[in-house]
N, C-alpha and C positions, 0 to 999 in steps of 0.2 A: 418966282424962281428960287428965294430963298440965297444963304450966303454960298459965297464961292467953295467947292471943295480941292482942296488939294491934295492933287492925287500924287502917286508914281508907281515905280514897276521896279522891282526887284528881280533880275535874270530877262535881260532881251535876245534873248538868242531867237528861234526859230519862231515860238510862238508868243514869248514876251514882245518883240517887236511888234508886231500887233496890237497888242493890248497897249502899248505907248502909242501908235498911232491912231488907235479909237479916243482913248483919252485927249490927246491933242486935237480931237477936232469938235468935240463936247461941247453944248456953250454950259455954261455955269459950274465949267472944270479948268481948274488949272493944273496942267502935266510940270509938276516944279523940275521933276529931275528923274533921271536911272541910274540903276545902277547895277553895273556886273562886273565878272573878276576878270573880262578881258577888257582892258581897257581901249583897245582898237575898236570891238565892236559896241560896246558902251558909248563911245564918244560919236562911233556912226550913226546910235542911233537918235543921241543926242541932238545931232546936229541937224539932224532930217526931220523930229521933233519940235526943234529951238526951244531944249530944256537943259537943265546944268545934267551934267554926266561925275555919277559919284562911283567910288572902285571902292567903298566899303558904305554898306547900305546903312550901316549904323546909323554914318551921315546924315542920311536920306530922308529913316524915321523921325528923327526930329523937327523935321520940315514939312510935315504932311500930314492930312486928316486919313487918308484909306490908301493903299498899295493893295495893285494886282502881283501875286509870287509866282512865278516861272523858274524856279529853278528847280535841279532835281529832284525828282520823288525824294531822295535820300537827306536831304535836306529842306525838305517840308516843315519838319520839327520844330528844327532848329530858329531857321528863320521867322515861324508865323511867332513860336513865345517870344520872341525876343518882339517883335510887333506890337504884340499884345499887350506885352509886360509895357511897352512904350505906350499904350494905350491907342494907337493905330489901327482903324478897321479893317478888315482884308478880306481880301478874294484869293482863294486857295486854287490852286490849278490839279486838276485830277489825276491819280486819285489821291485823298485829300494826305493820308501818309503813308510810313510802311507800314507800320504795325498799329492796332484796334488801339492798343495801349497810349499812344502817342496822338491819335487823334483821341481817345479821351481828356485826356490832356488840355489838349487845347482847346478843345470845347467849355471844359469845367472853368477856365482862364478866360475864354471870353463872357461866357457867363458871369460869371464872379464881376468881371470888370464892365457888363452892360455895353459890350463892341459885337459888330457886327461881325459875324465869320459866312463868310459866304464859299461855297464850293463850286469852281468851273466846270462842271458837268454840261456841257455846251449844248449835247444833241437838246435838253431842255426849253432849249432856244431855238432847236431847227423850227420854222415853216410849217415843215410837216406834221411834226408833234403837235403842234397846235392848231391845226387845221382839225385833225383827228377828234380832239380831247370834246368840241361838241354830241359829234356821233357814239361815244361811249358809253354804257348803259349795265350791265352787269358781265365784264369777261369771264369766260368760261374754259376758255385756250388762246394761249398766242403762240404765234410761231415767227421768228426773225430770224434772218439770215443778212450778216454783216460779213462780206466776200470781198476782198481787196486785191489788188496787184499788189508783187511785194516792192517795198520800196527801203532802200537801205539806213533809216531811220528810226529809232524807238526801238530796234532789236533787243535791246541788252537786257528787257523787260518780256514777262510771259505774254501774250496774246490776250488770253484774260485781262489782264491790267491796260492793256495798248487796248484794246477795242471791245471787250463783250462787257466791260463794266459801264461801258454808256447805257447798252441794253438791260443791263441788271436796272441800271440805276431810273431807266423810263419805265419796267416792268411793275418794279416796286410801286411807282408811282401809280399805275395805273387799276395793279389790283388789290384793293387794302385788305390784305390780309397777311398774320404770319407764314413764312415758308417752314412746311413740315418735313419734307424730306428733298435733296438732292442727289441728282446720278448723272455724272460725268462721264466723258472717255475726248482724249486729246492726245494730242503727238508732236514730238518734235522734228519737223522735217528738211530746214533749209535754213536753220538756225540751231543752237545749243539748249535754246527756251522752247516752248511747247510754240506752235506755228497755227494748228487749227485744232480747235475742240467745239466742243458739244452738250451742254448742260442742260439738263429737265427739273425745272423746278415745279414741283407741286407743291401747292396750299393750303391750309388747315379748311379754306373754304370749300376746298374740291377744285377751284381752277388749276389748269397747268399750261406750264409756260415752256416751249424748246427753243432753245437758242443758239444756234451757230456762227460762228466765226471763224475766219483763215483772211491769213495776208500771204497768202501763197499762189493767187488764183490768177487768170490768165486775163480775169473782168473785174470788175465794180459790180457790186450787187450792195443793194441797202433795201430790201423788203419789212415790213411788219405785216403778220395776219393775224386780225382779232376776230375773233370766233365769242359772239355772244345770245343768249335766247330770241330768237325772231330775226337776226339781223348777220351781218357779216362786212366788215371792215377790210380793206386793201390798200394799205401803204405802200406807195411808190418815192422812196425819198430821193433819189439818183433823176424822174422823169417828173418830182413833184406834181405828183397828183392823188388825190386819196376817190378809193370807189366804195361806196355803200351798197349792199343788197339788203334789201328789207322783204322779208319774204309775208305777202297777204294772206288774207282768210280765203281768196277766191282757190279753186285746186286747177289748175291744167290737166290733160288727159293723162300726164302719166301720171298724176293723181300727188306729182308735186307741188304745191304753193306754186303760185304766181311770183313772180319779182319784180322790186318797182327799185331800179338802179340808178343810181346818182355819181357823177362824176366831177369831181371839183380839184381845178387845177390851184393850186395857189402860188404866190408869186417868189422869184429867189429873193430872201432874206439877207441877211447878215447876222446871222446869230450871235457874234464875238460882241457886235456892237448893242445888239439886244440884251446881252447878259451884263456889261458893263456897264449899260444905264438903271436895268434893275438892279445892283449893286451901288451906284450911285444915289439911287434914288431910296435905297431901303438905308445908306447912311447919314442922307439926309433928314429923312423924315423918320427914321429911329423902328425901324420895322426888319421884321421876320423876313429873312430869303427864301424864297420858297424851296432852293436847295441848301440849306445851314448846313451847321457840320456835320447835325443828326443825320439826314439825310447822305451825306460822305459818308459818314460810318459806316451804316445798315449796306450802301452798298459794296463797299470795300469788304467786309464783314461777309457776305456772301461769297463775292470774288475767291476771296482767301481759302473758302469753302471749297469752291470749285477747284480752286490750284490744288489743293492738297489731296482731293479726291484723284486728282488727275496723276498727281505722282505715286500716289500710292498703285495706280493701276498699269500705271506704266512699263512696260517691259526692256528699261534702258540698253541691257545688254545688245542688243537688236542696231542699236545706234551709235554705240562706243567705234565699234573699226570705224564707220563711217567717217566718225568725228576727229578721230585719230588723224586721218588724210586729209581734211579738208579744213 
């Protein structure tokens, strides 16, 4: 098992609280402490924990080998160099900053100081993703659609950021190659931030990728379709189940390939606590995360792309009265 790590959490509000109680229930983790600037729910979370509750995290750093960072994107910065600079290895919560600049930054700092930077890019952890990742073989096209009911939470951020950068950031993973060009279109509908958009990314290889998102919808939808030579991928993350088509040399009469189809259910996961122990275990044993900061960059880096295309195409006028009234 190796020495004990001590951990903590920086921001337990909604999703930091979790990341305090996966840590607490760890063996060869000690959750020392949290800390956030409400002290009400700091101490709640403490106490549901049985760890000290700190209201200035500076505190905290000095007590600890690694922290998970939950607090605002806006303050991602801030908080991870002052970690760093403490020598603290960290898990960034996505997306990893605001600006390319800033996760530079803190990239070049954990390097320099040999710490672990790890980015919470979670779907990485879904079940499904990794059920998938055997059947993959050369992608040719993907198509995903990330469909939500809205929920009054994470607004204050574009959709891009709140939800299509987990699919940036599995796409990236899956087809290795540079993105050559990008074409958006997105709208703001029931918010003042863009609510559902639409990005096409194509590759220097020739694959291409469509990806859609909205938290406006009346359902849950979480699909992925990989489209690769011989075969055909069906991600079901919402029914967890993934289906293969693998098309033979035999022909059917309509003179299509035969298909030999495979269906494989896998089981609900816990991805928060999957991620937390590869984060533990990459600072223990002094190893690469498979999601580093590189990784946060390149997909942030994209996002950023898409946002900007989307404003630029935007025909705001259309949505001013609207927003005036409401």
């Amino acid at each position: 098992m190796g020495k004990v790590i001590r951990a903590g959490v920086i921001g337990v509000g909604y999703l930091g609280r979790f990341h305090a109680h996966k840590y607490a229930a760890l063996e060869g983790v000690e959750l020392v402490g949290v800390a956030d600037t409400s002290n009400e729910q700091g101490q709640k979370v403490a106490e549901e924990c049985s760890c000290a509750y700190f209201s200035n995290y500076q505190d905290l750093i000095k007590n600890v080998d690694a922290v998970s960072i939950a607090v605002p994107t806006s303050l991602h910065h801030t908080v991870g160099a002052d970690c760093l600079e403490a020598g603290v290895d960290i898990l960034m919560e996505k997306p990893v900053t605001v600006s390319l600049e800033e996760a530079d930054e803190l990239i070049a700092t954990a390097e320099e100081k040999s710490l672990i930077f790890q980015v919470g890019h979670l779907e990485r952890f879904n079940p499904a993703v990794q059920a998938m990742e055997p059947f993959l073989t050369q992608p040719v096209f993907i198509e995903s659609n990330r469909i939500s009911v809205f929920k009054n939470r994470g607004v204050d951020v574009d959709v891009v950021l709140d939800l299509m950068i987990h699919d940036i950031d599995i796409i990236l993973n899956i087809i290795k190659s540079p993105i050559q060009q990008i074409h958006t279109v997105g709208a703001p509908v029931a918010t003042a931030t863009t609510d559902i958009a639409n990005a096409r990314l194509i590759f220097e290889n020739g694959a291409t990728a469509n990806v859609t998102v909205s938290r406006i919808s009346r359902t849950n939808v979480r699909k992925m379709r990989i489209f690769q030579p011989g075969s055909y991928i069906n991600v079901d993350f919402a029914n967890r189940k993934v289906m293969t088509i693998r098309l033979q040399d035999e022909l059917m009469e309509s003179g299509m390939p035969k298909q030999d189809v495979e269906v494989t259910s896998f089981k609900e996961g816990d991805a928060l606590r999957s991620e937390i122990i590869h984060f533990i275990d990459n600072v223990r044993n002094r190893t690469r995360p498979s999601v580093s900061g590189h990784e946060g960059r390149r997909a942030l880096a994209v996002a950023h792309e898409v946002i900007s295309q989307i404003k630029q195409h935007q025909q705001l006028d259309v949505f001013k009265e609207y927003f005036k009234k409401h």
